[in-house]
C-alpha positions as CSV (number, residue, x, y, z in Angstrom):
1,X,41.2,122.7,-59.2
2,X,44.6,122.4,-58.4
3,X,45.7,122.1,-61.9
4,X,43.8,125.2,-62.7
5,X,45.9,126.7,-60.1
6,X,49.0,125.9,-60.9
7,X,48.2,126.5,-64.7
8,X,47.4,130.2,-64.2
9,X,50.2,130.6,-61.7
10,X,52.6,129.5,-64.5
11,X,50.9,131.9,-66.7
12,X,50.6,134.5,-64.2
13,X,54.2,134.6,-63.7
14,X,55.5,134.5,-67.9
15,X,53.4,137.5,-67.9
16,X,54.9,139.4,-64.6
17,X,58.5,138.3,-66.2
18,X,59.4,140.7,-68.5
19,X,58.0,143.4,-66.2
20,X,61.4,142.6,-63.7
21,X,62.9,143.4,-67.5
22,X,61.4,147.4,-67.2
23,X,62.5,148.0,-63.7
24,X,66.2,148.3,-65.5
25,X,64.6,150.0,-68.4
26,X,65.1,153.8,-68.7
27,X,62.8,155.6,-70.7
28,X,64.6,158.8,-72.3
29,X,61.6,161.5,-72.7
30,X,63.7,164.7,-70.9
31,X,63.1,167.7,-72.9
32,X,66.0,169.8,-74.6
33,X,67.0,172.5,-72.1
34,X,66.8,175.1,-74.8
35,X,62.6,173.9,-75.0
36,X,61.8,173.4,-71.6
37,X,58.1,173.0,-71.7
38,X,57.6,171.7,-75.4
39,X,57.0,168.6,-76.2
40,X,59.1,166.6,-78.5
41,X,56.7,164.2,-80.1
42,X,59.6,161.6,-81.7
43,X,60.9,161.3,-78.4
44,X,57.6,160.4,-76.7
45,X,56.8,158.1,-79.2
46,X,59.8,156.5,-79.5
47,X,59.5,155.8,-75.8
48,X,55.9,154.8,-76.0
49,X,56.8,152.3,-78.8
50,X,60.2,151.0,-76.4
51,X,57.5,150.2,-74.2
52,X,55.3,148.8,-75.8
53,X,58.1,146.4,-77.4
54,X,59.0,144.9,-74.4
55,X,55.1,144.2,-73.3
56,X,55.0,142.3,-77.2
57,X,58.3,140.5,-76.5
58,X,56.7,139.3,-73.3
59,X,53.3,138.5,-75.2
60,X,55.2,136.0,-77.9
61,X,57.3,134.2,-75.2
62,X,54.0,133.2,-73.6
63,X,52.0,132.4,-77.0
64,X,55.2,130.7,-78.2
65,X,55.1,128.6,-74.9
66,X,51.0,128.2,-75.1
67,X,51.9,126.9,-78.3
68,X,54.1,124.3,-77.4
69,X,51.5,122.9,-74.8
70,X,49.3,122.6,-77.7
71,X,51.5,120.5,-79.7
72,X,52.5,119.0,-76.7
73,X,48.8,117.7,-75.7
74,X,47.5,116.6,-79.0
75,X,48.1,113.1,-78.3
76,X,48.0,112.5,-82.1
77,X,45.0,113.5,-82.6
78,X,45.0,115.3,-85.9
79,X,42.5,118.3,-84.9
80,X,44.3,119.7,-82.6
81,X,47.4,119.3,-84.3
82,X,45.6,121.8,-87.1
83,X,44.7,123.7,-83.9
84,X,48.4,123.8,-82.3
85,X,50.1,124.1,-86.1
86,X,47.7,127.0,-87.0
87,X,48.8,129.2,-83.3
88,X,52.5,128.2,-84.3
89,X,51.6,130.0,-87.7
90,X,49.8,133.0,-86.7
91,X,52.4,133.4,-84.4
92,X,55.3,133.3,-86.8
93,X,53.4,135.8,-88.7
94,X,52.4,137.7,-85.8
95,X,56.2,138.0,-85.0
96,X,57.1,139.2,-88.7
97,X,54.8,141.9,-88.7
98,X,55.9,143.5,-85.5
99,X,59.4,143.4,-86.2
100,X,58.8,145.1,-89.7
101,X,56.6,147.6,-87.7
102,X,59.2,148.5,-85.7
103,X,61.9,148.7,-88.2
104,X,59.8,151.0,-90.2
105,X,59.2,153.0,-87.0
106,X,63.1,153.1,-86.3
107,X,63.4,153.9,-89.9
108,X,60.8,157.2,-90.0
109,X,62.3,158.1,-86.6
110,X,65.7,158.2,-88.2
111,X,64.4,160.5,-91.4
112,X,62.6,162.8,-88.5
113,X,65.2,162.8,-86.2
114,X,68.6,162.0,-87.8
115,X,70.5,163.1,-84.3
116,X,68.7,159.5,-83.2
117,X,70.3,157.4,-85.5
118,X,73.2,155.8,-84.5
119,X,75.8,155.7,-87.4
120,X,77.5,152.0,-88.6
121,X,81.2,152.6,-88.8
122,X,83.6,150.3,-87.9
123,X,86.1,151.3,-84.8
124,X,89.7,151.4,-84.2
125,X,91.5,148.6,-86.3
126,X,88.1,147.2,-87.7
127,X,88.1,147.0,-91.1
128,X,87.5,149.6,-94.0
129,X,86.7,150.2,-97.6
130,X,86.8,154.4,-97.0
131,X,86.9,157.0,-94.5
132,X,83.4,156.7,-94.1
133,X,83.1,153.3,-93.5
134,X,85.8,154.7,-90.0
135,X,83.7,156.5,-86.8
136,X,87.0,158.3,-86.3
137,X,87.1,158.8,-90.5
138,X,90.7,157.5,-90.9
139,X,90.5,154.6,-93.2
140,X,94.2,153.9,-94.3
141,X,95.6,151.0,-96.7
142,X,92.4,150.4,-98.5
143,X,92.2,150.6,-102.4
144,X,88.5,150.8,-103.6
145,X,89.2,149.9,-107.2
146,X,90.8,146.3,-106.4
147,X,88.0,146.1,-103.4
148,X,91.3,146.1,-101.1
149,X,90.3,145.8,-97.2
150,X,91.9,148.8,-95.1
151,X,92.3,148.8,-91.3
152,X,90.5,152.2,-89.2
153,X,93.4,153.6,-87.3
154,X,93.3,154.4,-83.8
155,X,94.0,158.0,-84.0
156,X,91.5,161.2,-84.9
């Protein structure tokens, strides 16, 4: 009984940890002032999916740690090391798919709502092929032809 106890007390508190996680979290659904009232979907959505990021990060720390207590119990006994090595699997893939799931979520989010993205450009006296490749869009000394390195200046 007591190791019962202690057992889902372990578990009980992996799956209360990332909640101390959301109580820093800020969840950015405010409505544009010009559309007070409407509703603006990609917003909502990305929030919902923030959230429920968090709640699947949490979920694979714990499977990942069930896992290991698998492999750590098996004694050698080859069973369960097809049991623990098949959880360690489905995780892995478990993991894959969510992170392409969200990428492709980030991705369409970005093609909805390209005020959401946030651009890659280098900053002040990081380094530069073009004025694009600048956030201020001053990219000086670089030659594209010899694939010469330029430096953003500071200014703009």
């Amino acid at each position: 009984m007591t190791k019962r106890l202690i057992t889902v007390s372990v578990l009980i508190a992996l799956v209360a940890l990332p909640l101390v996680g959301l109580a820093a979290f800020e969840l950015n659904v405010t409505p544009e002032p010009s559309r007070v009232g409407a509703v603006n979907f990609v917003a909502l959505l990305g929030a919902a999916i923030d959230v429920i990021w968090i709640i699947f990060v949490g979920a694979v720390v714990v499977l990942l740690i069930i896992t290991g207590i698998l492999f750590l119990t098996t004694h050698g006994d080859p069973e369960k090391v097809k049991k623990a090595r098949l959880a360690l699997i489905l995780c892995v893939i478990g993991i894959v798919v969510a992170l392409l799931g969200y990428r492709m979520f980030t991705t369409i989010n970005c093609l909805l709502d390209p005020s959401s993205c946030t651009p890659v450009c280098a900053p002040a006296n990081g380094a530069c092929m073009n004025n694009v490749d600048c956030c201020n869009g001053i990219c000086s000394g670089s030659d594209p032809g010899t694939n010469l390195m330029g430096v953003c200046s500071p200014g703009g």
